[in-house]
N, C-alpha and C positions, 0 to 999 in steps of 0.2 A: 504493500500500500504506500511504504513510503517512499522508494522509487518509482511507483506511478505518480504521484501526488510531485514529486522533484522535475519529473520529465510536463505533467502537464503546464505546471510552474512554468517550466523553460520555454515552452511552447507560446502560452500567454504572456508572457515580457518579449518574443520577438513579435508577437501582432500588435501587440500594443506598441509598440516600434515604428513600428507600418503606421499602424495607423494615427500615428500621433502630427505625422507628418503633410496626411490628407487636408487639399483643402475644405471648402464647407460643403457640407451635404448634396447643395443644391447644383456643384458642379463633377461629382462621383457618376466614374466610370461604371457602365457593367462591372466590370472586374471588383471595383473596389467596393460596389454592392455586396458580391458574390462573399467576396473576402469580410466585409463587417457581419453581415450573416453568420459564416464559418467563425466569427471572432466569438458574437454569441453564444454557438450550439459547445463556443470548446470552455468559456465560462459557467454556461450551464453544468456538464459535467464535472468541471472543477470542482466546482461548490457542491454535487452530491458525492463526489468523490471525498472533501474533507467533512460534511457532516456524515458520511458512513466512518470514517476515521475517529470522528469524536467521537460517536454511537458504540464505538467499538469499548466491551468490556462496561457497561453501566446493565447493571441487573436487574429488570424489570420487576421479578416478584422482590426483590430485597427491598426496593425503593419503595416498590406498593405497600406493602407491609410496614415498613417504615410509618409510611404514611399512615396507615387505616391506627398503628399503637398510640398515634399522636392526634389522629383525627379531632381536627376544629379545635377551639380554646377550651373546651372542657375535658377532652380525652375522654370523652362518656363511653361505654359500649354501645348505648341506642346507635349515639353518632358514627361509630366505625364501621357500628353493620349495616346503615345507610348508607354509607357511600360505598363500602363493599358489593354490595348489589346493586348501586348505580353503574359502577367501574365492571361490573360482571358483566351486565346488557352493553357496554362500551365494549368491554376484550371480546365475546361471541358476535357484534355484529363488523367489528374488524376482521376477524378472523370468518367470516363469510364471506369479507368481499378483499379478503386477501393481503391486507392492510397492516402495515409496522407498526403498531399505535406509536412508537418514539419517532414515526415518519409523519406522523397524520400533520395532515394541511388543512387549513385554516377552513377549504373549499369542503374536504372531506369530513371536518366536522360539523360542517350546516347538514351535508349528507345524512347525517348520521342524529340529529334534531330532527332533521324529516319526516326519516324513518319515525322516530318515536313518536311526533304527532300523529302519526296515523297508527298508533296502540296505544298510548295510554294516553290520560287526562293532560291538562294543560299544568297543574299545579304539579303534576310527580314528572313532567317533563324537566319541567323548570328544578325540581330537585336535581336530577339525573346531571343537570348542565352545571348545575352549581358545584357537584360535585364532582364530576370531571374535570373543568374548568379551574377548581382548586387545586386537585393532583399536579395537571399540568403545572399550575404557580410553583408548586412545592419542587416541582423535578426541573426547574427554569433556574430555583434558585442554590441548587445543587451540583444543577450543568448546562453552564450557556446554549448550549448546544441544541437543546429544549427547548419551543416556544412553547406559549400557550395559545392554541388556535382556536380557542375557545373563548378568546379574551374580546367585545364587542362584535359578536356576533351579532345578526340582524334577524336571523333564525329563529329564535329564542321565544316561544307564544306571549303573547304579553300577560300582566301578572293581573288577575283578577279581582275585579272588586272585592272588596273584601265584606263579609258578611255580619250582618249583625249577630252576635256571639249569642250562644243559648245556654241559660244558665239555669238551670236549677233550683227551685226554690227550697226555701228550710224544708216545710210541707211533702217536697214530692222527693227530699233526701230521705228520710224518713219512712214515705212509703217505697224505696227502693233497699234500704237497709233490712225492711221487714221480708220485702217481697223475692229477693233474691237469695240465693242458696248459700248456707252460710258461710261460707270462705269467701264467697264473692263480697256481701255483703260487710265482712270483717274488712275486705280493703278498700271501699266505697268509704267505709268509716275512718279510715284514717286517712283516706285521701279526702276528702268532704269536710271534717269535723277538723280536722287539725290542718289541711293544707298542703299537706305532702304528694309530690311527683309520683306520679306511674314508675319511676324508673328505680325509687327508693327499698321497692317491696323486699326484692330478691334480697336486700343486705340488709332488711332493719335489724335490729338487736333492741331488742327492749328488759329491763329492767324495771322493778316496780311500773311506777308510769315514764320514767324516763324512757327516751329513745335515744341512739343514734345509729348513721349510715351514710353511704356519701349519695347524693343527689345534685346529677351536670356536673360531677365530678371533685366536687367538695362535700367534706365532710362538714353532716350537720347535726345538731341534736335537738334538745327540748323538753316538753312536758308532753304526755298526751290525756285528752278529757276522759273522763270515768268510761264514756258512751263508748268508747272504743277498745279502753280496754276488755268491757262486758260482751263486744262485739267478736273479740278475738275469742275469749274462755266461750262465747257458745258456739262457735265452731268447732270446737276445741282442739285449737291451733298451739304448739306451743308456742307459749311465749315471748321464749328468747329469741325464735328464730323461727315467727309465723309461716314466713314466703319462704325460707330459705330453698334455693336452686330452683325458685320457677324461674319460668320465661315471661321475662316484661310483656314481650309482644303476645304470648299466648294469653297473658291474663288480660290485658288490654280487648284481647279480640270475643274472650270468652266474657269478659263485662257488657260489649258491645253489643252481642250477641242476644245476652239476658235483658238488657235494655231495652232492645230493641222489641223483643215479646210484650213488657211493659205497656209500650207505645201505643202498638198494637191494640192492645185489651184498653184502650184506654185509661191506663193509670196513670201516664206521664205523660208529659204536652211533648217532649222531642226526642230524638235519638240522642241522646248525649251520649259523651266521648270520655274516657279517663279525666283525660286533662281539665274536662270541662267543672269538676268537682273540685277544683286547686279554683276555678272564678267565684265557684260559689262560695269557700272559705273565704275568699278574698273578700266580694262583695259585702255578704255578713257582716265580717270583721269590722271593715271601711264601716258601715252605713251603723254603728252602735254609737260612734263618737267622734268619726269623723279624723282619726288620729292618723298620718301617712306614715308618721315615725315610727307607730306600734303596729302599724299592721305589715311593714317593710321590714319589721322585725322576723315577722311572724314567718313573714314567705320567704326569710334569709335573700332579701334583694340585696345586692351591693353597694345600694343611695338610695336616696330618700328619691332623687327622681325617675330611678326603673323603675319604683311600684306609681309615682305617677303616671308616669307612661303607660303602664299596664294597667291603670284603673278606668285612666282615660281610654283607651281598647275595650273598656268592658261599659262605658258609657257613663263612667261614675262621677268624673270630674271634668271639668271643661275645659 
């Protein structure tokens, strides 16, 4: 490679030679057409001849992986197995149509946005891109040699309205704590009653009413109300370690599920979501006193103005 890469050299310092000498465009011979042509096709392969040079020896699953243990500023698991599975539908649709992903072109990644808007929704597109999109950053700034061709794209579906959030009232928590199977119900209750993340389940540790575990990646603790500890002993969950080794997503999806019958039967006005049980702690909280400093507490935000932000997302403050 690197006596080709020395000989092509050689070659491009003598046309550039040539041609430096030409005068302007508008009085160019046939020939000297001929030759600025041939001047291009041997620049073109110059330049894939040194990014195959660079490309050479960078380990595409070491990097990946790299990436997905560091994935986003939290190092969550949620987050690493999301972009895992975005990067998944990226590596098989490369590898269908033949593609180096350390080659991919700016051109081949709208391709490949395309494709996805004609499968899935507009919002898990736009995940898909984000999350590629970051890879790329990540391996750009580990090896010049890397763009990221995903960077202003024009492909990209635009980001949807966003929707007025559907929360839950005290009332229909209540009747979902009664009405679902008790395991479900025991995590409804700590997610709803105390405010805690879907993603906390798997690590709580609780003592008396104490809790902690990390949640987006930080470790958190707290008190939890009587309702939930009685929540967890009627399922009779232990403990120390109610969730311990479920799956986020499974219980997410198995909440949804039971939700969703709910609905149904007309007990509950919407589908609600895990997450959606952390607004209605929120709201609560917020609407007793009015306090952003205690209820910022409550939800472990990092300022007093991420749980503004988020209140105002839930309609609460102006």
């Amino acid at each position: 490679m690197t006596a080709l890469s020395n000989k092509a050299g050689n070659e491009i310092n003598k046309m550039a030679a040539i041609l430096a000498n030409y005068p302007s465009p508008d009085r160019w011979t046939p020939e000297m057409k001929a030759q600025t042509v041939q001047f291009a096709a041997l620049l073109d392969t110059a330049q894939k001849m040194i990014l195959a040079a660079n490309l050479i020896g960078i380990n595409y699953e070491a990097e990946k992986q790299t990436f997905l243990d560091n994935a986003g500023h939290t190092k969550s698991v949620f987050t690493s197995n999301t972009y895992n599975y975005s990067l998944g539908r990226l590596e098989a649709w490369a590898d269908r149509q033949k593609i180096n992903l350390l080659e991919l072109t700016p051109a081949q990644a709208d391709d490949f946005i395309y494709y996805l808007r004609g499968e899935r929704s507009s919002g898990s597109v736009r995940l898909d891109v984000a999350a590629a999109s970051s890879f790329f950053t990540f391996l750009h700034r580990r090896h010049k040699a890397i763009d990221n061709p995903f960077r202003g794209t024009r492909a990209r579906p635009p980001s949807e309205a966003p929707k007025k959030p559907e929360i839950p009232s005290t009332e229909e928590v209540e009747i979902m704590i009664r009405e679902l199977s008790p395991d479900l119900a025991a995590a409804v209750a700590i997610m709803a009653l105390r405010g805690l993340r879907a993603g906390i389940l798997s690590c709580i540790s609780i003592t008396g009413d104490k809790f902690s575990g990390r949640s987006k990646g930080k470790e958190v603790s707290g008190a939890l109300p009587a309702k939930v500890i009685e929540a967890i002993k009627a399922a009779k969950l232990p403990l120390r370690r109610p969730f311990a080794e479920v799956l986020t997503n499974t219980l997410e999806k198995r909440i949804a599920r039971a939700i969703e019958k709910l609905h149904k039967a007309g007990k509950v006005q919407a589908r609600y979501s895990a997450h959606d049980f952390r607004h209605s702690y929120a709201v609560t909280e917020y609407r007793k006193d009015k306090d952003i400093y205690r209820v910022s507490k409550l939800l472990g935000h990092a300022s007093i103005q991420v749980t503004e932000i988020y209140l105002r997302g839930l309609g609460e403050v102006e």
